[in-house]
C-alpha positions as CSV (number, residue, x, y, z in Angstrom):
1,X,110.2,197.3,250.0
2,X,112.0,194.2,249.9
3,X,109.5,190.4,249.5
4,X,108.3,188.2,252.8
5,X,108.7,185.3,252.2
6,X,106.0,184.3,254.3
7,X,103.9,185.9,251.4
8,X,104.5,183.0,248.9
9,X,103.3,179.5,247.8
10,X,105.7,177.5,246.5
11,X,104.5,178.3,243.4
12,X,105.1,182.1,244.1
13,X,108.5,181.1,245.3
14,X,109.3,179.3,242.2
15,X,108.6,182.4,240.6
16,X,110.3,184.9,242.7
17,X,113.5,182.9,242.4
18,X,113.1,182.2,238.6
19,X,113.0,186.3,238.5
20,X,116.7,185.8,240.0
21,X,117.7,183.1,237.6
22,X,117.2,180.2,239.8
23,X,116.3,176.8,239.0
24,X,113.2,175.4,240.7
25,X,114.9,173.1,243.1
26,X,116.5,176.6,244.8
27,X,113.0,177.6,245.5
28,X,112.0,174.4,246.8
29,X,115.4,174.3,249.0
30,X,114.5,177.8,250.2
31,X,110.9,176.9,251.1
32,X,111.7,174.2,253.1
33,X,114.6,175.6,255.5
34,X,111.7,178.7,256.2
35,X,108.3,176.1,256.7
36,X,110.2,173.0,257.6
37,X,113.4,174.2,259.6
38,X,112.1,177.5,260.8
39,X,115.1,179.6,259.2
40,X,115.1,183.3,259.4
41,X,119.2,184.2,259.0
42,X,119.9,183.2,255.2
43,X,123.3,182.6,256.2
44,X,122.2,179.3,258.2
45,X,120.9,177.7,254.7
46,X,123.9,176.2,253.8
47,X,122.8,174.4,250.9
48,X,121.9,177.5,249.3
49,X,124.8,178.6,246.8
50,X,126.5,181.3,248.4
51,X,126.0,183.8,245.5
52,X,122.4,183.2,246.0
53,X,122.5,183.6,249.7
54,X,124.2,186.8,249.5
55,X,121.5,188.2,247.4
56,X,118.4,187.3,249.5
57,X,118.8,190.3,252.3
58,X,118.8,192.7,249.7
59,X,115.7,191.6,248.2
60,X,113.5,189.7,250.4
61,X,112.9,189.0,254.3
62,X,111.4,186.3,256.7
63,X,108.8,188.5,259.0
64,X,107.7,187.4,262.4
65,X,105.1,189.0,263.9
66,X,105.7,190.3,267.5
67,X,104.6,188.4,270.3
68,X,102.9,191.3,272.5
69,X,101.8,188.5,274.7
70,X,101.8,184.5,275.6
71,X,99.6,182.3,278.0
72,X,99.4,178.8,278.9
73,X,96.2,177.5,280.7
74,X,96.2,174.7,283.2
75,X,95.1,172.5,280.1
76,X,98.0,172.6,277.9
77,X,95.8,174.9,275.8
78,X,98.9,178.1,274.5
79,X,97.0,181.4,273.7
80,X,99.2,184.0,271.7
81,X,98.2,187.9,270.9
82,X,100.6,188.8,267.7
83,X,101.0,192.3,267.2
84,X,99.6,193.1,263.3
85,X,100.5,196.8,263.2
86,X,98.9,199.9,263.9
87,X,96.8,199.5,266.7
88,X,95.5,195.9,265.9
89,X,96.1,192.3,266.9
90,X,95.3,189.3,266.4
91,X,94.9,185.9,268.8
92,X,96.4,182.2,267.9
93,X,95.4,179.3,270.2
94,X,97.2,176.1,270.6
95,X,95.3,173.1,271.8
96,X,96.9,169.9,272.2
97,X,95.2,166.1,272.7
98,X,96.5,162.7,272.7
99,X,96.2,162.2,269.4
100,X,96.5,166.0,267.6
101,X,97.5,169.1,268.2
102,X,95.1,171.4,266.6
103,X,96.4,174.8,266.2
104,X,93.2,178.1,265.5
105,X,94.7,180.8,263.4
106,X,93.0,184.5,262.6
107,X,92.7,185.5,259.1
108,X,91.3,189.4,260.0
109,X,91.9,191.6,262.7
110,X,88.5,192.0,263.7
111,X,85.0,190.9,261.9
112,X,82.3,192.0,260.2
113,X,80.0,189.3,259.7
114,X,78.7,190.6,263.7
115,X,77.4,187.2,265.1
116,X,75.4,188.2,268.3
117,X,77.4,185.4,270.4
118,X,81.2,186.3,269.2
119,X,83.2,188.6,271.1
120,X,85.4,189.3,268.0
121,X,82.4,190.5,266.2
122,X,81.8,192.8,268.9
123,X,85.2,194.1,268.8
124,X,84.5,195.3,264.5
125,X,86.8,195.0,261.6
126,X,90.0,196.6,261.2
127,X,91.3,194.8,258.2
128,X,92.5,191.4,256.5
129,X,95.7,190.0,257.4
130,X,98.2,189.6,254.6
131,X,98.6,185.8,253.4
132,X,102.5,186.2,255.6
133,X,100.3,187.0,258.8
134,X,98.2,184.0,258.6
135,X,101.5,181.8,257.9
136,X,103.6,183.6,260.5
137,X,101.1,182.4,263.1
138,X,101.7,178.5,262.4
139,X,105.4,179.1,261.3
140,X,105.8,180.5,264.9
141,X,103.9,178.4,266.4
142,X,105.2,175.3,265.0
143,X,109.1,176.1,266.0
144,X,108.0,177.5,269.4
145,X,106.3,174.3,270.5
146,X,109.4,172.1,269.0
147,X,111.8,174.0,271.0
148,X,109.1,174.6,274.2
149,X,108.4,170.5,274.1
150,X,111.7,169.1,273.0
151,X,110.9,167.4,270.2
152,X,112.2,168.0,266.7
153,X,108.7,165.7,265.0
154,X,105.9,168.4,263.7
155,X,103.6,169.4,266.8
156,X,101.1,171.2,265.2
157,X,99.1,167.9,262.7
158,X,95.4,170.3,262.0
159,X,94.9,173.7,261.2
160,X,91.3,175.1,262.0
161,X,90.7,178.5,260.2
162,X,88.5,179.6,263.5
163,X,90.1,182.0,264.8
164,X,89.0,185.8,264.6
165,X,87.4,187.0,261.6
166,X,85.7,185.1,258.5
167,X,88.5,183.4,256.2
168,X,86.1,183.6,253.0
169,X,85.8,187.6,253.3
170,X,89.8,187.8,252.8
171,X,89.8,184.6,250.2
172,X,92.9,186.4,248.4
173,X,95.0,186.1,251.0
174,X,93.2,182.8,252.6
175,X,94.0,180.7,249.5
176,X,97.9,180.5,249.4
177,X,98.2,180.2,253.2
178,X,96.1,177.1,253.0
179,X,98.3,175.8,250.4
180,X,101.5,176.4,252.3
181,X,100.0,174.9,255.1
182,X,99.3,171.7,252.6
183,X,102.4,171.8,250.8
184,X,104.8,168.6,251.2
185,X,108.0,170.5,251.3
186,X,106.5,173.1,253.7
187,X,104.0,171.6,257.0
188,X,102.3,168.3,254.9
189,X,99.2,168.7,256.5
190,X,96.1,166.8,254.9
191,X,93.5,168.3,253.5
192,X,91.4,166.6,256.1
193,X,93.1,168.4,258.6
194,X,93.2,171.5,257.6
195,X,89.3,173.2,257.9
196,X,88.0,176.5,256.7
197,X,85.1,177.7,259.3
198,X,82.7,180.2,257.4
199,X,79.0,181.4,258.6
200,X,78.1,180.8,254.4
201,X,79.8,183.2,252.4
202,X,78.2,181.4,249.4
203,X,80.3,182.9,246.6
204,X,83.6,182.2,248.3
205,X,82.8,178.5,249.2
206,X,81.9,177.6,245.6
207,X,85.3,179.3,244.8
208,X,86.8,177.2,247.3
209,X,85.9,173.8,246.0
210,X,87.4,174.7,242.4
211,X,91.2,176.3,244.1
212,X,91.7,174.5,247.4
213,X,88.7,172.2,248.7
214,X,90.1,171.5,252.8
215,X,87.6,170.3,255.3
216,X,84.8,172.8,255.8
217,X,83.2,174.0,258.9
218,X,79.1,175.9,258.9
219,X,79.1,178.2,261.7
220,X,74.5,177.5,261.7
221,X,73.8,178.3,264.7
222,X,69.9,178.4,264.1
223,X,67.5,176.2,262.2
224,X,65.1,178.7,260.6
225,X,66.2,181.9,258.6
226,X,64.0,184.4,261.1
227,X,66.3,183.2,264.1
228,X,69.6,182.8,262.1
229,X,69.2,186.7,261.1
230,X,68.9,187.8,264.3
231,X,71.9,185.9,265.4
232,X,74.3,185.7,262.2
233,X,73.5,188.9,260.0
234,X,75.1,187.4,257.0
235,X,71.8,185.3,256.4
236,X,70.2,188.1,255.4
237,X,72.6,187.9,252.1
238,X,72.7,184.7,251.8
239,X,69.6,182.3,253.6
240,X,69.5,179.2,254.7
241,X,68.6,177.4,251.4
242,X,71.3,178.6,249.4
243,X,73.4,178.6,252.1
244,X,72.7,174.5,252.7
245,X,72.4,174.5,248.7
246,X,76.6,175.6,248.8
247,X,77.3,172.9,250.8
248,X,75.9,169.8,248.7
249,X,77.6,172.1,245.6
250,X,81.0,171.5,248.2
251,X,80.9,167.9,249.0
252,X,82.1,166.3,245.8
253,X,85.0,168.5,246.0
254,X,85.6,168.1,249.8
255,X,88.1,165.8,251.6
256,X,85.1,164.1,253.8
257,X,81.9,163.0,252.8
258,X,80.0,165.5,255.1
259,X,80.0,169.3,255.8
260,X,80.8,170.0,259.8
261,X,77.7,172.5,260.8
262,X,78.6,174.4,264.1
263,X,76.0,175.1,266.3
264,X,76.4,177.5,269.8
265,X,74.2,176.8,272.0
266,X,72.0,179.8,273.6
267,X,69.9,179.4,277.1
268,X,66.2,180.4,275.9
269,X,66.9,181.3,272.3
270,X,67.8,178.4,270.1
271,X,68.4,175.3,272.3
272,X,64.4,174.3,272.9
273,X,63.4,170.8,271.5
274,X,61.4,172.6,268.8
275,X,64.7,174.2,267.4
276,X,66.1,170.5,267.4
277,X,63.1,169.4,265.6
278,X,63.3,171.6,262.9
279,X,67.2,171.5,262.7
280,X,66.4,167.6,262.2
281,X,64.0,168.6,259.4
282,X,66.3,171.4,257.4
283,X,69.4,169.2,257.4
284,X,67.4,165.9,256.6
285,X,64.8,167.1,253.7
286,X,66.8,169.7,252.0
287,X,66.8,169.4,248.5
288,X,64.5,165.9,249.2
289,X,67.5,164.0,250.2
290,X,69.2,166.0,253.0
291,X,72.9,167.5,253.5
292,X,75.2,164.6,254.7
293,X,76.7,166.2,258.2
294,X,77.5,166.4,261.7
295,X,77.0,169.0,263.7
296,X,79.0,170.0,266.5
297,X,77.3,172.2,269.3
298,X,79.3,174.7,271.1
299,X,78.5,175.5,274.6
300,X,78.5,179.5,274.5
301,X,81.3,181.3,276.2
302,X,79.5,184.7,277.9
303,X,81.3,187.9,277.8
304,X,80.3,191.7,278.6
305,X,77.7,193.3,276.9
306,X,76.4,189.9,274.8
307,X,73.4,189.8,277.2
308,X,73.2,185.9,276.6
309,X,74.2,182.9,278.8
310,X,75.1,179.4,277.9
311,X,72.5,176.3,277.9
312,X,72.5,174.6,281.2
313,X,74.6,171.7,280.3
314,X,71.5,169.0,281.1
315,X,69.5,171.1,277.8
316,X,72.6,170.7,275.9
317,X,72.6,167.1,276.3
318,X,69.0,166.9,275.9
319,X,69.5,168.5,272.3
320,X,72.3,166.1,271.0
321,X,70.2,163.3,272.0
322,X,67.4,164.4,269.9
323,X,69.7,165.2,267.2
324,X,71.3,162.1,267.3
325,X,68.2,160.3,267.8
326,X,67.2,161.6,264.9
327,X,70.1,160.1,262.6
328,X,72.7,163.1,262.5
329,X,75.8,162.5,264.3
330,X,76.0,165.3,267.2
331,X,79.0,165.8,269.7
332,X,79.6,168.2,272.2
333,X,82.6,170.7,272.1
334,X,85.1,170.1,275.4
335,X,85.9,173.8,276.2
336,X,89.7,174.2,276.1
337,X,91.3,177.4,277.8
338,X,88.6,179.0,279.4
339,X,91.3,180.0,282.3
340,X,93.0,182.1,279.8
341,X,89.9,183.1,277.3
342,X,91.1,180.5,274.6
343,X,87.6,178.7,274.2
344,X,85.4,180.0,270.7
345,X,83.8,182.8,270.6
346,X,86.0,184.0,273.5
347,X,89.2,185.5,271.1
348,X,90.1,189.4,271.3
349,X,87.3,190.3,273.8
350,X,89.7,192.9,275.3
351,X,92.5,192.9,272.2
352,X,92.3,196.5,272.2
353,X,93.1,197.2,276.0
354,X,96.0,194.0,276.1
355,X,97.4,195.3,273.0
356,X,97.8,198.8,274.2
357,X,98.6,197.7,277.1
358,X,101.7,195.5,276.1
359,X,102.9,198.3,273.2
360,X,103.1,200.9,276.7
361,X,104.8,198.1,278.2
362,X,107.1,197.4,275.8
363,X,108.1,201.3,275.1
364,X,108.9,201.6,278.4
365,X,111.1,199.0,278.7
366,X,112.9,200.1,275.3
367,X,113.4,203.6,276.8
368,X,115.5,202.3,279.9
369,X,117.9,200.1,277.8
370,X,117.8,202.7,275.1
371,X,117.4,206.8,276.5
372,X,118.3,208.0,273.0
373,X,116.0,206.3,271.0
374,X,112.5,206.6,273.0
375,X,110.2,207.3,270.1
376,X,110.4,204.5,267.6
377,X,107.5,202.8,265.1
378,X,104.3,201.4,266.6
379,X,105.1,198.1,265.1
380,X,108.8,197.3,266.3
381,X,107.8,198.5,270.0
């Protein structure tokens, strides 16, 4: 098995050329035609002695992941589904504003944390994507929407780890992504702009504030442990109060002075002004002095079999103004690509059926250009 590429840091690249007998600057050369020019043929890095770029297919590769499908809502919003192998895939959304373009990247096919209002969950786990995977979906990204839009500038400016699965359960792999993502000689991105979403795997966020504090994101969801078990089974590990105790244990670490908590709003079970009330009190008296925060409430996108609906839109106003009332900065999440299920909570609700669908698809079309080789691996169809 030869090396991806898309595997390493630079600091792993430094040390996968040193193993060659190259000097740090050839890593460094290397990394940036991959991250910054979007080089896959070795032979186009011409400033790579030739005696090293004659070596390189022998012993390492650049791997994309298939695109089994692409589409573009009316909003600008670009949903992707990347084929991961066997069976599973994963979803990458694009959303682009005036002033950003904010790109939502998977870290696990699948999830097992099981939140009642997330279609992923629903779907189950099938495993953690490799540190390449979770690159190869802003590497992609980033060259597709330089060539798609014309420009040659850097499209993509934050990274939000929100797409399916929970980033802290697959930490190994988590870790160096976020660092290419914030390396200068790969996509630059501030740590400001680059935010892990978690719903509190305590261990992992302590770890995270020692090896790569980015912005952090607290999927709540609930403002008493009784409701936040029945909606986000992880609380059962780990409860509010150590869960809110992680967070001040975060900030000094953390590239803003506050902790994002997310908060999905559900018609009849946690949007009532009680719930507001004593959301006001958890995030305010905690510890005697409070967690310093905004929250950020999600209007819920339905799908089959959830048996919830969203907040009418007048209760989910009616809760932000209470919150903010209160003193804690509350917005209310625009929903981006509901024409093509882009919006949270909305990835991978029929994966499965799209992904089989497109493989079929795709084998087909393989056996008409090419009669003699019908039966090839899952992965390259």
């Amino acid at each position: 098995m030869t090396t991806n590429l898309l595997d390493l840091d630079l600091e792993g690249m430094v040390g996968f050329c040193a193993a060659l007998g190259e000097k740090r600057f050839r890593a460094v050369q290397l990394f940036r035609w991959i991250h910054q020019k979007g080089a896959q043929d070795f032979a186009d890095m011409t400033d790579l002695a030739k005696s090293l770029r004659s070596k390189l297919p022998d012993l390492c590769h650049i791997e994309r992941l298939n695109v089994l499908s692409r589409q573009d809502s009316a909003d600008g919003t670009i949903k992707w589904l990347f084929d991961v192998g066997d069976g599973n895939a994963v979803e990458t959304v694009f959303i682009p504003e005036d002033d950003r373009g904010t790109l939502c990247v998977s870290s696990q096919a699948g999830c097992a944390v099981g939140c009642r209002f997330c279609s992923t969950g629903h779907q189950g786990f099938s495993r953690n994507l490799t540190t390449g995977e979770i690159v190869a979906q802003l590497w992609q990204a980033e060259h597709f929407l330089r060539a798609h839009l014309g420009r040659s500038d850097r499209v993509v400016t934050n990274v939000v780890m929100m797409g399916m699965g929970e980033p802290l359960q697959n930490y190994a792999a988590l870790v160096p992504a976020l660092r290419v993502m914030l390396d200068d000689h790969a996509y630059g991105l501030s740590r400001r702009r680059v935010t892990v979403s978690t719903s509190g795997v305590v261990p992992m966020m302590d770890r995270l504030a020692q090896d790569c504090p980015v912005a952090l994101a607290v999927s709540l969801h609930a403002p008493n442990d009784t409701l936040r078990d029945e909606l986000v089974p992880l609380n059962r590990k780990y409860p509010l109060g150590e869960l809110l105790d992680a967070c001040l244990r975060y900030l000094p670490a953390a590239p803003r002075d506050f902790i994002t908590f997310e908060y999905c709003m559900l018609d009849g079970v946690n949007d009532q002004p009680e719930h507001a009330r004593q959301l006001l009190a958890l995030l305010r008296q905690h510890q005697g002095h409070g967690v310093p925060c905004k929250i950020n409430l999600i209007p819920f996108n339905p799908f089959p079999d959830s048996g919830l609906t969203c907040s009418p839109r007048p209760r989910v106003q009616q809760f932000a103004r209470l919150l903010n009332d209160g003193g804690i900065v509350t917005t209310i999440r625009k929903t981006r690509g509901d024409d093509i299920d882009a919006a949270c909570g909305q990835l991978a609700g029929d994966v499965l059926d799209r992904t089989n669908a497109a493989q079929r698809m795709a084998r087909r079309r393989d056996a008409v250009a090419h009669p003699i080789h019908i039966v090839r691996n899952e992965r390259q169809a």
